[in-house]
C-alpha positions in Angstrom: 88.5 114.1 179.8 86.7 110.9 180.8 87.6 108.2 183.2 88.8 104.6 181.9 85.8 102.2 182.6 88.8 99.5 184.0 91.1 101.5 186.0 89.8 104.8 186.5 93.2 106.3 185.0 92.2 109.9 182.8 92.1 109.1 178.9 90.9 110.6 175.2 90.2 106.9 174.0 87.1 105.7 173.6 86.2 102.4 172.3 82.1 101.9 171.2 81.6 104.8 173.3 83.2 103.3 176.4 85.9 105.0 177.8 89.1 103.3 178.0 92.9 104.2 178.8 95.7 102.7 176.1 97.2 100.4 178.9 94.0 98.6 179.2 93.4 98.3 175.9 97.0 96.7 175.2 96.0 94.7 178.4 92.9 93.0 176.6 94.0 92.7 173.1 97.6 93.3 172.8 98.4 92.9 169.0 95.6 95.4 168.4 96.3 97.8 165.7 97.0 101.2 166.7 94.4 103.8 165.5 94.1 105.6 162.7 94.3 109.0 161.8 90.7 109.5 161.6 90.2 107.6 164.4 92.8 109.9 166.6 91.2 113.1 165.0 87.2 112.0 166.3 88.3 111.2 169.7 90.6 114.8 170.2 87.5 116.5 168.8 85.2 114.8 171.2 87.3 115.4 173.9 86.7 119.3 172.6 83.2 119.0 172.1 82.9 117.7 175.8 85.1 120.6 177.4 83.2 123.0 175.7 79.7 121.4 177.2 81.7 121.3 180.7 82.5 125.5 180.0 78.7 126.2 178.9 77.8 124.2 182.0 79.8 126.1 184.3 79.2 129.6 182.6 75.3 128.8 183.6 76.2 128.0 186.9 78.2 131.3 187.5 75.4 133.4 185.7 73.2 132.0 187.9 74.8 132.1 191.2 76.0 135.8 190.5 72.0 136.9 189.5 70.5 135.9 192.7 71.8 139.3 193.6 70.1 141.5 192.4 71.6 144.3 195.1 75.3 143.2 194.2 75.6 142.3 198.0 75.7 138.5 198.6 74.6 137.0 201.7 77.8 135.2 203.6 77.3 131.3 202.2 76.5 133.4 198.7 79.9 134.4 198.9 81.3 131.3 198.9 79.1 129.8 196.2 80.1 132.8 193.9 83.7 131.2 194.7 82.9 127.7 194.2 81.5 128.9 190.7 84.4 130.7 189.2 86.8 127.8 190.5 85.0 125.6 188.4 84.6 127.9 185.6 88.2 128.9 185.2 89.1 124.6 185.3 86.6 124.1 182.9 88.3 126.7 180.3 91.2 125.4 181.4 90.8 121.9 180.2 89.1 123.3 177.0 92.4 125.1 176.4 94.1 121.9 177.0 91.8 120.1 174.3 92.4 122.6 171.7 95.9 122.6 172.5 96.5 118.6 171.8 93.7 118.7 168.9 96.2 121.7 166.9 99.4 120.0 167.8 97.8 116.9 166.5 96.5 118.9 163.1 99.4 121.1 162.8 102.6 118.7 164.2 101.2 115.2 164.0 101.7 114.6 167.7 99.3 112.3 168.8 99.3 112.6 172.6 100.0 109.4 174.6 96.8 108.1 175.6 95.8 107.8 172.2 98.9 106.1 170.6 99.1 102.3 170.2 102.5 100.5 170.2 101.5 98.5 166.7 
C-alpha cells in the first residue's frame, strides 16, 4: 500500500502515478467522477504487483541473512537480524494476502474497497 502524497493517510488510489487517498481527491475536485471499473481493477492489481515485489524483497533478505551461516550457529546480533528478517517477511505475505483478498472480493462480489470508491 502506498502513502497519499497530501496527508500521508494509506490508500490503493493512484492518480498519474501519484499516490492519493479518496478524501483528498474529493478535497481538490469534488464533483469528480468516481472511477471506473477498469480503473478500480488496475489500481487493486497494482497494489498486488507491489506486495509481491515487497515479498520477493524480503524473501532475499531472509535468504541472505540465514546463509551467512554457513555452521547453522549465528553469532548473537545474527540472531536478531534473522528475527528482524522473518518479521518483515511474514508482514510482507501478509499484506500480499490482503491484496489478493480485496482484488477477488472485487472480481468475484463487486466490492470495491473504500479507498477506491468515489461518492459520484
Amino acid at each position: 500500500m502506498a502513502e497519499c502524497a497530501r496527508c500521508k493517510a494509506y490508500t490503493q488510489l493512484f492518480e498519474n502515478g501519484v499516490p492519493i487517498c479518496l478524501e483528498c481527491t474529493e478535497e481538490r475536485d469534488p464533483k469528480r467522477k468516481p472511477p471506473n471499473a477498469d480503473q478500480i481493477r488496475t489500481a487493486l492489481v497494482n497494489c498486488i504487483a507491489q506486495a509481491t515485489a515487497r515479498v520477493s524483497e524480503a524473501n532475499h533478505k531472509f535468504s541472505e541473512a540465514i546463509g551467512q551461516f554457513p555452521s547453522g550457529l549465528p553469532h548473537p546480533d545474527g540472531v536478531q537480524r534473522i528475527k528482524n528478517a522473518s518479521s518483515e517477511l511474514a508482514l510482507a505475505r501478509k499484506e500480499m494476502m490482503i491484496a489478493h483478498k480485496r482484488f477477488n472480493d472485487y472480481v468475484h462480489s463487486g466490492i470495491v474497497p473504500k479507498d477506491l470508491e468515489r461518492s459520484g
